[in-house]
N, C-alpha and C positions, 0 to 999 in steps of 0.2 A: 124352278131354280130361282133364288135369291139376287138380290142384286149384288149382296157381299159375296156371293159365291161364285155367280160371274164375273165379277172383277177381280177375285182370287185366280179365276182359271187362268183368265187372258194374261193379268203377269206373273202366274205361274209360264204360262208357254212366253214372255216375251224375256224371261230371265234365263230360262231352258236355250234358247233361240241367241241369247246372246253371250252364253256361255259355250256355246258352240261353235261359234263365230271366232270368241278369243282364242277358242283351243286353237282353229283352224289356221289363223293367224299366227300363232306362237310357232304350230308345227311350222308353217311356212318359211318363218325365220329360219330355224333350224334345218331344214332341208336346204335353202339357201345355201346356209353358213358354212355344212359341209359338202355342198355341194356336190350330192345324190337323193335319188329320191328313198327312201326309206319307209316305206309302209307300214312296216312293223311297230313304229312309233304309234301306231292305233290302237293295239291294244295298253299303249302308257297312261295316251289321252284320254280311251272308255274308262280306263279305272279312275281315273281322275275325276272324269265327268261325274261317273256316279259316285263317289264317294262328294262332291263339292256336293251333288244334287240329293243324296240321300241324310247331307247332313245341315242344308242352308237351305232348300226349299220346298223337299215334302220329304212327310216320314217314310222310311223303309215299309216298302211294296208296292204294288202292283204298279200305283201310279210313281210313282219314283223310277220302277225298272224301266214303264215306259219312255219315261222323261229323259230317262240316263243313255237309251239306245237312240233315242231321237236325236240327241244332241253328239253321240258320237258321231253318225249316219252324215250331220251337219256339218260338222267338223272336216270329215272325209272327204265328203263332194267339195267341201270351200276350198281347205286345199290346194285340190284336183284344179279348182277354178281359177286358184290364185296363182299357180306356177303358172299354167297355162297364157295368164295376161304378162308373167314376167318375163314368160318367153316371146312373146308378142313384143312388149317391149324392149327386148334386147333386140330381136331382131329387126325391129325398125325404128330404132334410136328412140323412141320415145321415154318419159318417163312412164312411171305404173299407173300410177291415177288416170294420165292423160291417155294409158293403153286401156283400162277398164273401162272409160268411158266411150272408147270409138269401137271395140269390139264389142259391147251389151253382153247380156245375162245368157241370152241364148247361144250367140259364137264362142263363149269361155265354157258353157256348159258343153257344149256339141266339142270343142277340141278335151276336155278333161273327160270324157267319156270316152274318145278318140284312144286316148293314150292310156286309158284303163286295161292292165293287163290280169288273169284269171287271178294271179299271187296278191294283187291288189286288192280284189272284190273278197278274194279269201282273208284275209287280214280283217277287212272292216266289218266282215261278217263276223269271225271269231272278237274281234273288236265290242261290236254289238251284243252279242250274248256276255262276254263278261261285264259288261255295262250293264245289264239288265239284270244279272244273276246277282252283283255287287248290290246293285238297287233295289233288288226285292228282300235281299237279307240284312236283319238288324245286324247292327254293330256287337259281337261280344262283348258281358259286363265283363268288367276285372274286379276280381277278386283283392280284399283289401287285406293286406298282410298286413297284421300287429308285429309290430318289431319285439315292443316289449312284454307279449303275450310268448315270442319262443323261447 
């Protein structure tokens, strides 16, 4: 392997890795805003993921569907991670940062796991396969109509 081509991979996965991230955070907003949790919004953000990932950082296939499932997957569990600190901090006045940082990666992980119910892990599965299906298939050409040829 090249050196251009591992330095492709690595920010291939750090762009994948961070797109995941914003999904995760956006959804969280949202969740917030109205104030339930909403699972279903996973399959918005898989198609999302793969269509931003099948069209800004690797061509449609195999590694794109990977890329597109990985980063929904990311998305899901962050989440799961990030209500978990906001309930942390509501329930001991803290703010979020200040809750993030005193619970670690493992107690936000261990309560979003916690509160993972079957409807959940079904979502981000069904979530996952269309992120991967979206990824592995090209974009339809469209066809150019002649206006002045009909």
């Amino acid at each position: 392997m090249s050196a251009r081509a591992l330095l492709l991979f690595v920010f291939t996965l750090f762009i994948t890795t961070m797109l995941g991230l914003a999904a995760g955070a956006t959804w969280m907003v949202v969740t917030l805003y109205l104030g339930r949790p909403m699972p279903w919004l996973a399959l918005l953000f898989g198609a999302l993921l793969a269509w931003t990932i099948r069209n800004g950082v690797r061509p449609p296939g195999i590694a794109a569907a990977l890329l597109a499932a990985f980063a929904t997957a990311l998305a899901t569990v962050y989440v799961n991670m990030l209500i978990a600190a906001v309930q942390i901090a509501g329930n001991m006045g803290m703010g979020l940062i200040e809750a993030l940082r005193t619970a670690g990666i493992e107690m936000l992980w261990q309560l979003a796991r916690l509160a993972l119910t079957p409807a959940d892990i079904g979502w981000a599965t069904l979530a996952m396969l269309l992120a991967a299906c979206l990824g592995w298939r090209a974009p339809r050409k469209r066809e150019r109509v002649d206006s002045v040829n009909r």
